[in-house]
Residue frames as a rotation matrix with the C-alpha (Angstrom) as fourth column:
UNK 1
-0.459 -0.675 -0.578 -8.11
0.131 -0.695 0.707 -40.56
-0.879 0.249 0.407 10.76
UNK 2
-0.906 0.073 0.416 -10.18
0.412 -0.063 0.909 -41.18
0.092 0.995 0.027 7.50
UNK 3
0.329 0.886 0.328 -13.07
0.880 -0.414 0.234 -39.84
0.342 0.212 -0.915 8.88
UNK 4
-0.152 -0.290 -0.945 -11.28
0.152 -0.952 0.267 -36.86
-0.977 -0.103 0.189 10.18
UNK 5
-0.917 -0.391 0.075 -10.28
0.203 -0.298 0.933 -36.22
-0.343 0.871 0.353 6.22
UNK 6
-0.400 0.867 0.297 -14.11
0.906 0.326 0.270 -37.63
0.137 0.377 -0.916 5.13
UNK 7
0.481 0.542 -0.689 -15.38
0.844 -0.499 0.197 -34.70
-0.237 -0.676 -0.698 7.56
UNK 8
-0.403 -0.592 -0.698 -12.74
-0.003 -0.762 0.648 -31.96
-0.915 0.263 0.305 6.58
UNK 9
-0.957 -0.155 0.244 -14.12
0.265 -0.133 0.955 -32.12
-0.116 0.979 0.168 2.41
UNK 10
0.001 0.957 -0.291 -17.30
0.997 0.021 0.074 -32.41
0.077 -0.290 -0.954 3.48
UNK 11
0.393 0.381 -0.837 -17.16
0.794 -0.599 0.100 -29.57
-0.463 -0.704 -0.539 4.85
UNK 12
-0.366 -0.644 -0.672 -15.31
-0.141 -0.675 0.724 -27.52
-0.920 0.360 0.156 2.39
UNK 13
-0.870 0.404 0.283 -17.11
0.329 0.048 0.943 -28.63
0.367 0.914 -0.175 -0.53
UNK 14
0.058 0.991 0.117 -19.98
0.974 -0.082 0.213 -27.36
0.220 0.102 -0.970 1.34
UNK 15
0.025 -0.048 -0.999 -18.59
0.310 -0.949 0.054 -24.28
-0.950 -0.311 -0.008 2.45
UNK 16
-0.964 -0.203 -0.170 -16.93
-0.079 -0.392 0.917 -23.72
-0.252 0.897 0.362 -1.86
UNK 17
-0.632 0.559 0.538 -20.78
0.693 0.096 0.714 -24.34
0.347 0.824 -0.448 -2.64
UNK 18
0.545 0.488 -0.682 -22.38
0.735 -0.669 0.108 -22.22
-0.404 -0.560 -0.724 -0.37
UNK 19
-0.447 -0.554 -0.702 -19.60
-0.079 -0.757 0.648 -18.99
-0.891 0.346 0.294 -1.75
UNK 20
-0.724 0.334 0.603 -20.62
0.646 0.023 0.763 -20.54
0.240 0.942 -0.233 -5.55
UNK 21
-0.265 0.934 0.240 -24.66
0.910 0.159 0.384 -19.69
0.320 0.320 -0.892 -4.49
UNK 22
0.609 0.669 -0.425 -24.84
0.791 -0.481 0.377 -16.91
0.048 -0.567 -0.823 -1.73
UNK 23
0.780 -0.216 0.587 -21.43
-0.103 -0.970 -0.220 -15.15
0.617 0.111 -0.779 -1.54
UNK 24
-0.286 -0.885 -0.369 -18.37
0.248 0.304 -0.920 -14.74
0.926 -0.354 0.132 0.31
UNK 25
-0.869 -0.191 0.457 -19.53
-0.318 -0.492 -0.811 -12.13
0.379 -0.850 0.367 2.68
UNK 26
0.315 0.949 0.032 -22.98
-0.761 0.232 0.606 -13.74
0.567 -0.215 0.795 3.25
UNK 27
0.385 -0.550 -0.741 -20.55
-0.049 0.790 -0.611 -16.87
0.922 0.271 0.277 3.97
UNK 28
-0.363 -0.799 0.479 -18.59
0.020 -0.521 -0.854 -15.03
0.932 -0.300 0.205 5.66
UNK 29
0.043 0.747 0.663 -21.72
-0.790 -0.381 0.480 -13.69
0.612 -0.544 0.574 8.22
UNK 30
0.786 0.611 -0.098 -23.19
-0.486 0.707 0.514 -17.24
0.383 -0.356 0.852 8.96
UNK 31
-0.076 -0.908 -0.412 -19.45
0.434 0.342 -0.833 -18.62
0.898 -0.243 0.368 9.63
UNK 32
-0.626 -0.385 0.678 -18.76
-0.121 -0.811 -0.573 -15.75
0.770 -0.441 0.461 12.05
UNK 33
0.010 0.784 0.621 -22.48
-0.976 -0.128 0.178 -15.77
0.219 -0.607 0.764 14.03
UNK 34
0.827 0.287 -0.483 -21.97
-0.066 0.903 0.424 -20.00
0.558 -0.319 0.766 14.37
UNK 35
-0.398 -0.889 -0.226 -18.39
0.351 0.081 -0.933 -19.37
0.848 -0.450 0.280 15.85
UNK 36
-0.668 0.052 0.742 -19.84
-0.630 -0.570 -0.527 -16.46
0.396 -0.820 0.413 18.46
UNK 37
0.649 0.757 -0.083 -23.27
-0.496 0.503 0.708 -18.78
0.578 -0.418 0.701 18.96
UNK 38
0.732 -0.270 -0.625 -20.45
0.211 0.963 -0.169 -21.80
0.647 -0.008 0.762 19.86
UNK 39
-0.306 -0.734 -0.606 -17.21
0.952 -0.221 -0.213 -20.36
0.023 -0.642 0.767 21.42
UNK 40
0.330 0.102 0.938 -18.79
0.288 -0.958 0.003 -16.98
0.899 0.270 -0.346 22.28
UNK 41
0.932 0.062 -0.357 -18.85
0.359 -0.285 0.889 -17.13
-0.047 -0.957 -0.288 26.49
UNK 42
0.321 -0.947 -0.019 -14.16
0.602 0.189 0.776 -17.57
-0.731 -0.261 0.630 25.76
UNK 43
-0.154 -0.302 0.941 -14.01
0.909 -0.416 0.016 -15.67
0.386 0.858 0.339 22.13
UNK 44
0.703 0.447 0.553 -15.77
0.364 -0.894 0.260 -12.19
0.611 0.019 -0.791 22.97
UNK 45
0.887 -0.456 -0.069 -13.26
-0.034 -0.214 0.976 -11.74
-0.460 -0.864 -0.205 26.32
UNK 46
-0.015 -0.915 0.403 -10.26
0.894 0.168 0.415 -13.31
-0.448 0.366 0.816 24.46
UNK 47
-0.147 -0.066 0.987 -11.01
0.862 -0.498 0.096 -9.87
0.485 0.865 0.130 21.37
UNK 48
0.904 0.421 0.073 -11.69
0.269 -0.693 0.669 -7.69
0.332 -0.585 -0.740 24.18
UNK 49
0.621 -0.767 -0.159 -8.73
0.448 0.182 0.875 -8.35
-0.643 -0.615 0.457 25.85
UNK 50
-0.384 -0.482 0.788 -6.56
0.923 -0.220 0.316 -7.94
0.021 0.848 0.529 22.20
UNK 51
0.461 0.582 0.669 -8.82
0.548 -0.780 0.302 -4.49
0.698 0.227 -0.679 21.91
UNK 52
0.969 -0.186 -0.162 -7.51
0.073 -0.410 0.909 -3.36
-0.236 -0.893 -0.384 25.19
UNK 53
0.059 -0.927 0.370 -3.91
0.710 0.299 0.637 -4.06
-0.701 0.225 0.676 24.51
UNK 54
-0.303 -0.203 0.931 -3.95
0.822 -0.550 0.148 -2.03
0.482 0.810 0.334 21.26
UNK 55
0.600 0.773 0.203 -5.82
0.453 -0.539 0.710 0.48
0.659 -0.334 -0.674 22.89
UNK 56
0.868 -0.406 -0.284 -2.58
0.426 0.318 0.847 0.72
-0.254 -0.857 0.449 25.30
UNK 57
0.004 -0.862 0.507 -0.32
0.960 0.145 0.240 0.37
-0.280 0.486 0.828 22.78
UNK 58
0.265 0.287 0.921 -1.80
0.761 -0.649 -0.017 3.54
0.593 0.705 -0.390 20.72
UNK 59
0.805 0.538 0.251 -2.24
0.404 -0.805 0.434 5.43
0.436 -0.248 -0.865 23.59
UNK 60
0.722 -0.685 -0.098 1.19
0.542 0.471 0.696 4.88
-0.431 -0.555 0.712 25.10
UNK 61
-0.081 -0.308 0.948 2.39
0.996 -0.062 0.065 5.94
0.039 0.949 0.312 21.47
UNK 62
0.351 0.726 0.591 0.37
0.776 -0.579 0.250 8.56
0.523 0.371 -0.767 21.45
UNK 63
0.944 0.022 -0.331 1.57
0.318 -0.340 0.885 9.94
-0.093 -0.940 -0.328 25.08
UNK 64
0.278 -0.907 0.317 5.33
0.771 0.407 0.490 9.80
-0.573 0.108 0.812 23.85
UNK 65
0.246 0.380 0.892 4.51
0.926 -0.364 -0.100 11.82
0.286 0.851 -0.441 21.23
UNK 66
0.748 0.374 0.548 2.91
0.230 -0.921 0.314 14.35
0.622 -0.109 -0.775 22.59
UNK 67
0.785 -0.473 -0.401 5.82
0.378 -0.147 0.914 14.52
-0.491 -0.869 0.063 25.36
UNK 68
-0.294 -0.936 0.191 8.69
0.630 -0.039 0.776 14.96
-0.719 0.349 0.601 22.93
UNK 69
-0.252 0.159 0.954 6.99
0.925 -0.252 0.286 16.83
0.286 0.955 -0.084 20.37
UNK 70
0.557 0.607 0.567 5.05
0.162 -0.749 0.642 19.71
0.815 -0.266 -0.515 22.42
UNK 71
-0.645 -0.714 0.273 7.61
-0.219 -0.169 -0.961 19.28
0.732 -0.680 -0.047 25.77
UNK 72
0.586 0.796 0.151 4.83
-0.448 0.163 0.879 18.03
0.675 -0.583 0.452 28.02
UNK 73
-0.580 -0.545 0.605 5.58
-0.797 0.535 -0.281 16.18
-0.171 -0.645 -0.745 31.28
UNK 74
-0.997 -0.024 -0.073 4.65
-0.010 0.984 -0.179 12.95
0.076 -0.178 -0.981 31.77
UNK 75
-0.673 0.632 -0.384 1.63
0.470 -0.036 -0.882 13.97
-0.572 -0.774 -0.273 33.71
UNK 76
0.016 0.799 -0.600 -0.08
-0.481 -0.520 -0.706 16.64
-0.876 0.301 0.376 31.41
UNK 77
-0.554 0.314 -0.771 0.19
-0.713 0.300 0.634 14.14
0.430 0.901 0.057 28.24
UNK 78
-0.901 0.432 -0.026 -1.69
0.425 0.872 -0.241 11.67
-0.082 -0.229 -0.970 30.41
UNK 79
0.023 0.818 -0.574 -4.66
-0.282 -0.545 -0.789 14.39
-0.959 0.181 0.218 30.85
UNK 80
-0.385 0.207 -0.899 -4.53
-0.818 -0.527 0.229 15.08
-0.426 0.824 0.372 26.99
UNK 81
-0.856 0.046 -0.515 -4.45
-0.200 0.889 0.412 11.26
0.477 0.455 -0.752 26.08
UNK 82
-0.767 0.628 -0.135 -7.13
0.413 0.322 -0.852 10.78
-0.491 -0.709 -0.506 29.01
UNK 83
0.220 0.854 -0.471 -9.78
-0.229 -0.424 -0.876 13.30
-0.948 0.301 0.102 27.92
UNK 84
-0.524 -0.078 -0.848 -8.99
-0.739 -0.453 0.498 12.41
-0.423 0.888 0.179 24.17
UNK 85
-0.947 0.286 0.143 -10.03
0.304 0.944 0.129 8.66
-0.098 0.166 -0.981 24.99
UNK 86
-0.675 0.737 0.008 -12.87
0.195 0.189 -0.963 10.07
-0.711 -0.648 -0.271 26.60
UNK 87
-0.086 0.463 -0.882 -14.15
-0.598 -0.732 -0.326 12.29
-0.797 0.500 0.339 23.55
UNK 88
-0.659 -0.646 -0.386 -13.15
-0.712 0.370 0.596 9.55
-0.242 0.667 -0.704 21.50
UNK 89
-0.822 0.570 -0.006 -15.54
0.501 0.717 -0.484 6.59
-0.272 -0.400 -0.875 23.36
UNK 90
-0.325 0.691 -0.645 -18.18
-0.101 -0.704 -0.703 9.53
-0.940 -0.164 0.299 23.72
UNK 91
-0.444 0.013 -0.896 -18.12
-0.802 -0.452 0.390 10.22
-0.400 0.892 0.211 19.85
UNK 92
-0.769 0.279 -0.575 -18.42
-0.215 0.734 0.644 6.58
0.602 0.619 -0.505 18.88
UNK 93
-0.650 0.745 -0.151 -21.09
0.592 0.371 -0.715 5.91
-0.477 -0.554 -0.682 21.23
UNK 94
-0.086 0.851 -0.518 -22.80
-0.084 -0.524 -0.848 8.41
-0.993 -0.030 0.117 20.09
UNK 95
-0.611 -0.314 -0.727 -22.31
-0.786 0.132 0.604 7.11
-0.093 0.940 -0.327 16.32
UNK 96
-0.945 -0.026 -0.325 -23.43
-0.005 0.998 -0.066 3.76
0.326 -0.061 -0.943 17.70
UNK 97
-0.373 0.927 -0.027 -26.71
0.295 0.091 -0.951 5.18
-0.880 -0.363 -0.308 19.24
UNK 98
-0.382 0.025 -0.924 -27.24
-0.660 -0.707 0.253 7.17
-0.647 0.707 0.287 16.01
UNK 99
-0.506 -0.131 -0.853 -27.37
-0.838 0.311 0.449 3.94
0.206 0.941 -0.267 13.81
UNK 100
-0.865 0.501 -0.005 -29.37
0.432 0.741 -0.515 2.17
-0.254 -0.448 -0.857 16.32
UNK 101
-0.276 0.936 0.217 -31.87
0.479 0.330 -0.813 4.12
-0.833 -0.121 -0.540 15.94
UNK 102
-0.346 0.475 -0.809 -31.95
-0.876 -0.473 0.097 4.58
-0.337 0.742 0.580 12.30
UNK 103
-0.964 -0.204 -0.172 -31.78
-0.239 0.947 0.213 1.01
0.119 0.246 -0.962 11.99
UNK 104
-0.609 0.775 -0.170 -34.83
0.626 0.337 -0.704 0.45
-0.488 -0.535 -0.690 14.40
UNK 105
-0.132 0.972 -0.194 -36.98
-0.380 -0.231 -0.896 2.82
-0.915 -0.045 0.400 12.36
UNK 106
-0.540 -0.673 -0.505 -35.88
-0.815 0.266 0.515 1.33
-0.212 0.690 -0.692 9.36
UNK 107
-0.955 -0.270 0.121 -36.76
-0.294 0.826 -0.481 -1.93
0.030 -0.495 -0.868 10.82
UNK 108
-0.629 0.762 -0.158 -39.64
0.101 -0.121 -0.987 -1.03
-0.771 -0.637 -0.001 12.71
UNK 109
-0.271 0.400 -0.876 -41.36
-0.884 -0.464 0.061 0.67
-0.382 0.790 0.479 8.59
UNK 110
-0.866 -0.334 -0.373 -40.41
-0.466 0.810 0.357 -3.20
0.182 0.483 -0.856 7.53
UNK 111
-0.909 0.385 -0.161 -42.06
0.367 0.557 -0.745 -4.95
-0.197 -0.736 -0.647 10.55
UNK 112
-0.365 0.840 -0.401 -45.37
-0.190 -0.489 -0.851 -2.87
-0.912 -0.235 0.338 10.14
UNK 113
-0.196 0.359 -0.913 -45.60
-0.973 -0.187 0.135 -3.34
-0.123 0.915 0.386 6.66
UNK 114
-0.903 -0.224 -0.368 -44.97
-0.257 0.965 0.044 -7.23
0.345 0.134 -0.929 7.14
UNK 115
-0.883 0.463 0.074 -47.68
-0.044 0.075 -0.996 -7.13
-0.467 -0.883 -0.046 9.84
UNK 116
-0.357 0.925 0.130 -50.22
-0.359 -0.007 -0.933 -5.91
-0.863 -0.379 0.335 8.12
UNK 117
-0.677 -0.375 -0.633 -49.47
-0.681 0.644 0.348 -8.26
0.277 0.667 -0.691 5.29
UNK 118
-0.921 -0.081 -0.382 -49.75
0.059 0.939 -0.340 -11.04
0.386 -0.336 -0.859 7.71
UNK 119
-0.550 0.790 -0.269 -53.15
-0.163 -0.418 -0.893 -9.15
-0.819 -0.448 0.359 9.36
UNK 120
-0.408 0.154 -0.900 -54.59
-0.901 -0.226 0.370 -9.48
-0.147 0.962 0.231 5.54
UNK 121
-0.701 -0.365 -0.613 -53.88
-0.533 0.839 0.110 -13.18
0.475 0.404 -0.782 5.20
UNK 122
-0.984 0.150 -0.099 -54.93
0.178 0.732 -0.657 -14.29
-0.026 -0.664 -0.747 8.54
UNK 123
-0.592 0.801 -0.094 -58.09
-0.395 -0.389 -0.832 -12.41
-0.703 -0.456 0.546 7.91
UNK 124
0.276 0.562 -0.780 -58.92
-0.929 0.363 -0.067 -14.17
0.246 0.743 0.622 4.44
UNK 125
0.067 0.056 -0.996 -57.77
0.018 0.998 0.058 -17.46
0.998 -0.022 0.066 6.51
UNK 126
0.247 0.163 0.955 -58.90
-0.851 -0.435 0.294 -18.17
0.463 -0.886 0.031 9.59
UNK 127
0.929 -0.188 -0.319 -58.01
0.237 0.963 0.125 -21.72
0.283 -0.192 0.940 9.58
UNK 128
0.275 -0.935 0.224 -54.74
0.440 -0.085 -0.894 -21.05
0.855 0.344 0.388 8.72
UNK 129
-0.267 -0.440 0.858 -54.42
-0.611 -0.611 -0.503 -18.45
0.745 -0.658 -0.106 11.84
UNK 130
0.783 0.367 0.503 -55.89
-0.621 0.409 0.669 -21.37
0.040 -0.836 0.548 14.39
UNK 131
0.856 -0.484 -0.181 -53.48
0.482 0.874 -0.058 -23.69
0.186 -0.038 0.982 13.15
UNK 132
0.117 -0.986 0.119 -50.49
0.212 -0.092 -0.973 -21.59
0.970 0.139 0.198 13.42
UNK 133
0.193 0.348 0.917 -51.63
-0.968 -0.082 0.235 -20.22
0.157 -0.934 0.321 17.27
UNK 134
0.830 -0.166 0.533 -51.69
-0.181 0.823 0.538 -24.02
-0.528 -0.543 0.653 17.99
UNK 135
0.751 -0.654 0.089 -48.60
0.308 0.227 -0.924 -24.47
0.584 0.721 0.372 16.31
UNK 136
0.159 -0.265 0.951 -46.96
-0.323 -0.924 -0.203 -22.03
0.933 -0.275 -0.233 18.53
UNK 137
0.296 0.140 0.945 -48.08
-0.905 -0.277 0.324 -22.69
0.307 -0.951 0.045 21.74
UNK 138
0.947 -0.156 -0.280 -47.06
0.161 0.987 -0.006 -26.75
0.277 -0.039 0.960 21.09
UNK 139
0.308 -0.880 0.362 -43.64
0.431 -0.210 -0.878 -25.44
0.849 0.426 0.314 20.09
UNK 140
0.081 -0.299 0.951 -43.73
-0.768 -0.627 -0.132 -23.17
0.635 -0.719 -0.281 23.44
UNK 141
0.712 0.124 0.692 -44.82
-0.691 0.298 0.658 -25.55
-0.124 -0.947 0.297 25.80
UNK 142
0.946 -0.268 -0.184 -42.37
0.278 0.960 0.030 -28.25
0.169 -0.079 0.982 24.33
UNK 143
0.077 -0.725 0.685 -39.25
-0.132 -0.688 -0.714 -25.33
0.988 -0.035 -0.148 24.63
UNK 144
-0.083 -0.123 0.989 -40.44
-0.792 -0.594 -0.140 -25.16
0.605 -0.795 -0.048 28.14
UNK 145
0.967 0.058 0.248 -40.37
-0.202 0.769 0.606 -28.74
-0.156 -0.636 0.756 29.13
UNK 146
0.846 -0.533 -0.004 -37.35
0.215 0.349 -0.912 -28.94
0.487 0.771 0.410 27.54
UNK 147
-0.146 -0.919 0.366 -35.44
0.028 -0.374 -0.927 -26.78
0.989 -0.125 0.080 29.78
UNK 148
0.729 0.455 0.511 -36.95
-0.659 0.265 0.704 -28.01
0.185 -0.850 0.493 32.90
């Protein structure tokens, strides 16, 4: 039990310094991405699942509504709700491709500029570019015994 406690401050005095140095929401990030890395396969389904529900709930709402408000049957608020999901999904997808690929050229401007940074270096050191290359490939081949 005292190392339960020992482990519990630990870990909160390192989280209250980490907020002191980098931030909450930076905190916040690296918290979040070690949870999904750790309990992602049971977490991602479990928030899906909760998504869906609401998603139900709204639309359910939504269907009521439109029945009592406009006189609809049953049947023709299910169309309206139906095609409204659809336009709905549609839209954000197409939001979601939108910011992929500003991101990726974004990205991509970075990456090139890094590159030919790193193309610079390796050319005024050539040591330096053998040893990382064999660096590498150590690092591969021991990955790949690893999971053998």
């Amino acid at each position: 039990m005292v190392i339960l406690k020992v482990i519990l401050i630990w870990l909160i005095l390192g989280i209250t310094k980490m907020t002191e140095r980098y931030g909450l929401k930076t905190v916040s990030w690296i918290s979040a991405s070690i949870v999904l890395v750790l309990f992602g396969d049971t977490l991602i389904p479990a928030v899906f699942h909760v998504l869906h529900i609401l998603w139900e709930m709204i639309e359910s709402v939504f269907e009521h509504f439109l029945e009592t408000t406009f006189h609809l049957t049953p049947r023709q608020a299910e169309i309206i709700v139906a095609w409204m999901g659809i336009l709905t999904i549609t839209g954000f997808g197409l939001k979601l491709l939108y910011h992929a690929y500003y991101w990726s050229i974004i990205l991509f401007t970075k990456l090139q500029d890094h590159l030919t940074k790193v193309k610079a270096d390796f050319e005024a050191n050539p040591v330096k570019v053998g040893l990382i290359l064999s660096l590498v490939s150590i690092g591969g081949y021991g990955a790949t015994f690893l999971f053998l």
